[in-house]
C-alpha positions in Angstrom: 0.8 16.4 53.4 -0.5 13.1 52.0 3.0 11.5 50.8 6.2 12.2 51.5 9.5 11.0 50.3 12.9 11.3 51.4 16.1 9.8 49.7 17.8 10.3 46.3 17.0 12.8 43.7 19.8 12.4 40.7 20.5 12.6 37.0 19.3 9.4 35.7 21.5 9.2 31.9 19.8 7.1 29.5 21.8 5.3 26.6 20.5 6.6 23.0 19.7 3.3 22.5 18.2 0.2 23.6 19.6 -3.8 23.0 23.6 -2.4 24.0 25.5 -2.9 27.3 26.9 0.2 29.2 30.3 0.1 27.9 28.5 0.2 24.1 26.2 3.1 24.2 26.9 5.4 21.6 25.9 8.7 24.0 23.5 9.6 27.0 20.7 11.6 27.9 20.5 13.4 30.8 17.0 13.4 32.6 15.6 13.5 36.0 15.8 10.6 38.6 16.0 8.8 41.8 12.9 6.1 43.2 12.2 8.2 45.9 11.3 11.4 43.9 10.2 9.0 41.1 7.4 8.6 43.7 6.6 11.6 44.6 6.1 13.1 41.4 4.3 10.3 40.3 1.7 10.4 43.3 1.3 14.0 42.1 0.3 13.3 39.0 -2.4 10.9 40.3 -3.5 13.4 42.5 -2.2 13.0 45.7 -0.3 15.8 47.4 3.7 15.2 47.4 6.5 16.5 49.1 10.4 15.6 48.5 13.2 15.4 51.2 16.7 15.1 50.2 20.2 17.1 48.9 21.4 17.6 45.7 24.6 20.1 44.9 24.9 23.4 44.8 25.7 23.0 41.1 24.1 23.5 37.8 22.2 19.7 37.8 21.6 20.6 41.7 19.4 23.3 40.8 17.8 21.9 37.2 16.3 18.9 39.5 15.0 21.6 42.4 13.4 23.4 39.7 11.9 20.4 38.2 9.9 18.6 41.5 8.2 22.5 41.4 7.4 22.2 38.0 5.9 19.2 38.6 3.8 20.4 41.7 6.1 18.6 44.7 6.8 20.4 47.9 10.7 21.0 47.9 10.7 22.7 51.5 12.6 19.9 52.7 15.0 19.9 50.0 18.4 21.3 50.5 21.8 22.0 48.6 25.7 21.2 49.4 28.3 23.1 48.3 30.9 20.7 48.7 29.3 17.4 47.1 28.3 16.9 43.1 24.6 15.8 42.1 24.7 12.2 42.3 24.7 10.6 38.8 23.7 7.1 37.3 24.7 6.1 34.1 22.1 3.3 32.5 22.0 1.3 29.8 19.0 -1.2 28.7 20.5 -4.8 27.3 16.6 -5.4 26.3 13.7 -3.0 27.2 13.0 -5.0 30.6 16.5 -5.0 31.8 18.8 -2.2 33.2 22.5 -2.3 33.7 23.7 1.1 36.2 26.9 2.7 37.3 26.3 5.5 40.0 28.7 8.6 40.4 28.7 9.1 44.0 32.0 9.4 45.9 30.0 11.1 47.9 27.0 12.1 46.2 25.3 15.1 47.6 22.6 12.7 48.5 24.4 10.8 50.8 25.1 14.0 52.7 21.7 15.0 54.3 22.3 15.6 57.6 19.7 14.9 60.7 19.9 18.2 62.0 18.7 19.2 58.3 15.4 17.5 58.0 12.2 19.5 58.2 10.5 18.4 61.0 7.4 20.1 60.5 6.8 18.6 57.5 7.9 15.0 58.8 5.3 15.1 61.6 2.2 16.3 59.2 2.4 13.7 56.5 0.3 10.8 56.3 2.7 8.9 54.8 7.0 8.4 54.6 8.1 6.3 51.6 12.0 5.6 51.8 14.1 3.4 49.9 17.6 1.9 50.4 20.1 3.9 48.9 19.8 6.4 52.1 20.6 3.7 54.1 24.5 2.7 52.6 26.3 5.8 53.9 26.6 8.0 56.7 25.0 10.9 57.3 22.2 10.0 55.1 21.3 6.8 56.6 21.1 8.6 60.4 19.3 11.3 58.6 17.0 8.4 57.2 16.7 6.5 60.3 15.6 10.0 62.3 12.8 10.4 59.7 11.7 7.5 60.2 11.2 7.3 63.8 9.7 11.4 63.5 7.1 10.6 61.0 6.2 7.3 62.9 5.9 8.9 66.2 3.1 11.3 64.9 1.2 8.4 63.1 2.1 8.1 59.3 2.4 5.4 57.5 5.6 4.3 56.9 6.6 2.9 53.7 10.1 1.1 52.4 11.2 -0.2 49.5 14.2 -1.8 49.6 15.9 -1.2 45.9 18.6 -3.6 45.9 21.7 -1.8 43.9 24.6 -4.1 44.7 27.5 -1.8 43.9 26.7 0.8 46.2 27.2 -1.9 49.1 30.2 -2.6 50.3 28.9 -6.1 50.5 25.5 -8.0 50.2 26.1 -9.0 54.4 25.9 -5.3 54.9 22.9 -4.4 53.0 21.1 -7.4 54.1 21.9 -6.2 57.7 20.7 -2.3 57.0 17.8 -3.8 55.5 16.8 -6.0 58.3 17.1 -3.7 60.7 14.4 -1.4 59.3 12.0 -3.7 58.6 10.3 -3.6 62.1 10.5 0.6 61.7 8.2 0.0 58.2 4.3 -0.8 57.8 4.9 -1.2 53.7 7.4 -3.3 52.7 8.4 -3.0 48.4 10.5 -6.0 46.8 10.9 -7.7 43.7 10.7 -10.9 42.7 14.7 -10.8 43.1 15.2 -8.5 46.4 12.9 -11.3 48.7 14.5 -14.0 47.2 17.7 -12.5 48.5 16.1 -11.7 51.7 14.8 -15.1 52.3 17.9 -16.3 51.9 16.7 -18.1 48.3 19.2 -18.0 45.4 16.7 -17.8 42.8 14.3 -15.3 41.9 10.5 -16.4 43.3 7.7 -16.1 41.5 5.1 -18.8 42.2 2.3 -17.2 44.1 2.3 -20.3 46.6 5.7 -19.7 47.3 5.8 -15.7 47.4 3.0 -16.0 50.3 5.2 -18.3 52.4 8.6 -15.6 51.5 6.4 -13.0 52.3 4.9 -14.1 55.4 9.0 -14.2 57.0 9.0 -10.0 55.8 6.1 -10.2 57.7 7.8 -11.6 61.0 10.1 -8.9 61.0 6.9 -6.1 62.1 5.9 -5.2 58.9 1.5 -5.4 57.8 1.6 -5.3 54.1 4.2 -6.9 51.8 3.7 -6.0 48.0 6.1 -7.7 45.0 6.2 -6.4 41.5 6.7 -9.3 39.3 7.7 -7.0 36.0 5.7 -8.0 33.1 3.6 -11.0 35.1 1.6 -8.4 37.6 2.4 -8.0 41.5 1.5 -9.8 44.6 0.1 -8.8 48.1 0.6 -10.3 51.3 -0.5 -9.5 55.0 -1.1 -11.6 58.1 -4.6 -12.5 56.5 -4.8 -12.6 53.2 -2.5 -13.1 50.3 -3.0 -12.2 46.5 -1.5 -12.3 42.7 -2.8 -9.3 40.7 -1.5 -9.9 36.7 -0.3 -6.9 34.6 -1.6 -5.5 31.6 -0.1 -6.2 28.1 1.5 -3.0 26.7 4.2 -2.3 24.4 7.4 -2.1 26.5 9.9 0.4 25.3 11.4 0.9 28.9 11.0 -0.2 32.4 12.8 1.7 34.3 11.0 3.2 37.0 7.8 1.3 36.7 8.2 -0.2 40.2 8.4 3.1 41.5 5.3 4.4 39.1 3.7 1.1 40.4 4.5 1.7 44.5 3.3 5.6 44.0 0.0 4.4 42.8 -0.5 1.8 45.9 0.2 4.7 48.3 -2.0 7.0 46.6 -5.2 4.7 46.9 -3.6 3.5 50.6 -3.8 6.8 52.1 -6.6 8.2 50.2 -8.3 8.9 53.5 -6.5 9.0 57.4 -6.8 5.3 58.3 -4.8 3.2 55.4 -5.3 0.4 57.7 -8.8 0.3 56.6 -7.5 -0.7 53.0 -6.2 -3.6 54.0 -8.9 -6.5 53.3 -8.1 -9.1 50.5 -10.7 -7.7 47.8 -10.0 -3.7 48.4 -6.1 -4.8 48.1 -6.8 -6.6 44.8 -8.3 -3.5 42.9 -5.3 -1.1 44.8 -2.5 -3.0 43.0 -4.6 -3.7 39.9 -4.8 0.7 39.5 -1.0 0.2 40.6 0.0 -2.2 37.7 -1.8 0.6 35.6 0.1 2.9 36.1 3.4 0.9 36.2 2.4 -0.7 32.8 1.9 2.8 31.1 5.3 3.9 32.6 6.8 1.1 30.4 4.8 2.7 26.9 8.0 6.4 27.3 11.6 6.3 27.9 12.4 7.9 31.1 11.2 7.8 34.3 9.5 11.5 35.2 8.6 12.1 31.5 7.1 9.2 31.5 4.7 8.9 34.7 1.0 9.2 33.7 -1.3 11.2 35.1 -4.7 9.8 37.1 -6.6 10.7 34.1 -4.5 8.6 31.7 -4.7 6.1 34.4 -8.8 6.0 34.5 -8.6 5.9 30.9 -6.3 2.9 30.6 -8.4 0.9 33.2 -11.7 1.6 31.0 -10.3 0.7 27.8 -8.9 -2.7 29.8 
């Protein structure tokens, strides 16, 4: 397997409109959802082969998403279903077309239930790579279940790849997730923050954007054990770091009628070129770097042109297309 994810798959509801705050929406649509299976259909669609691991419920959403990823050409083999929790749930609404406001139904989610003792091991120690993010890490037994991946998939030589998907109200306080975080950093290869999320690591109180000072942020992410740092700067582009080199990399100019999901469009397209081939550590000079996260703000930038995050992802032929017309 060349990517594999493991974390939330949900119902993502989208507001009928854009420009009102969650308490305004006039009604919701329901559609697929969750970064870490954002990614892995995404990295199918540009080719790479994908596999999902996580739970959803034994209910009528449950088995709608399960029969989605197949639709879409993910492996579910490591997917499973509770009988006893609901399909997680997260109700959005867009204040502008860059912006997202959410409220997640999850008291416990079936997410948060994946168990250890339920994770396909087989599968865990064949991939080249493990993307994760942080929601599996707020609540027990998903974040042991997380944690067990982790070490399996690392153990047999895959890259390992975080992003850490800062949703403060599923914290019970920023000290905690700050904590969780830290302590898998030295566990991940690929580290995935925004502009906002390494502020907040770093201990800054505003949001950092200035290349100069985004290489300095990211060389303390760096400390922690990590190789590569990447930073998706929205509508501005992204930014690479690792113990050598250091880049900006702006976006394209598209019509935005919604971002959500674009970082996780935009990470799926840096892990597709990154493990392309066995050794992804062979990817990481300064110039080769430059042209992985311009392909990535590609495909992030056309994710922005469709509402929704899975309808939305393009495929590599869209992508190639974009990049010629550029």
């Amino acid at each position: 397997m060349q990517i594999t994810t493991l974390g939330e798959l949900l119902i993502d509801m989208f507001p009928a409109e854009i420009g009102r705050r969650l308490a305004e929406v006039s009604a919701f649509h329901p559609k697929p959802g969750g970064a870490p299976a954002n990614v892995a259909v995404a990295a199918r669609r540009l080719g790479a082969e994908a596999a999902f691991i996580g739970k959803v419920g034994d209910d009528a959403f449950g088995h709608h998403l399960i029969a989605v990823m197949r639709e879409q050409g993910v492996d579910t083999r490591g997917m499973r279903l509770d009988a006893e929790a609901r399909t997680t749930m997260a109700i959005i609404a867009l204040p502008d077309e860059h912006h997202a406001e959410f409220v997640f139904y999850r008291n416990p989610g079936a997410d948060q239930r994946l168990r250890a003792d339920e994770l396909d091991v087989e599968l865990l120690r064949s991939t080249r790579c493990l993307h994760f993010g942080s929601l599996s890490l707020t609540d027990e037994p998903a974040r042991s279940a997380t944690e067990a991946a982790v070490g399996i998939a690392r153990e047999a030589g895959a890259l390992i790849s975080f992003d850490v998907n800062y949703r403060p109200s599923l914290w019970a306080s920023a000290e905690e997730a700050l904590a969780r975080v830290y302590a898998m950093l030295p566990q991940a290869h690929l580290v995935k923050v925004n502009e906002v999320e390494i502020a907040l690591l770093l201990g800054e109180a505003q949001p950092i954007r200035d290349p100069s000072r985004l290489r300095e942020t990211a060389r303390g992410l760096l400390a922690q054990g990590p190789e590569l740092v990447v930073v998706t700067l929205g509508a501005e582009g992204s930014f690479f770091c690792t113990e050598r080199d250091a880049g900006f990399v702006p976006a394209f100019r598209v019509e935005t009628v919604d971002a959500v999901g674009c970082g996780d469009a935009f990470i799926a397209g840096v892990l597709t070129r990154l493990t392309a081939d066995a050794d992804w550590r062979q990817h990481l000079e300064q110039e080769r770097l430059a042209e992985i996260l311009r392909y990535a703000n590609a495909v992030g930038a056309l994710t922005a042109t469709r509402q929704g995050v899975i309808p939305a992802l393009p495929t590599a032929a869209e992508v190639e297309a974009f990049l010629a017309r550029a």
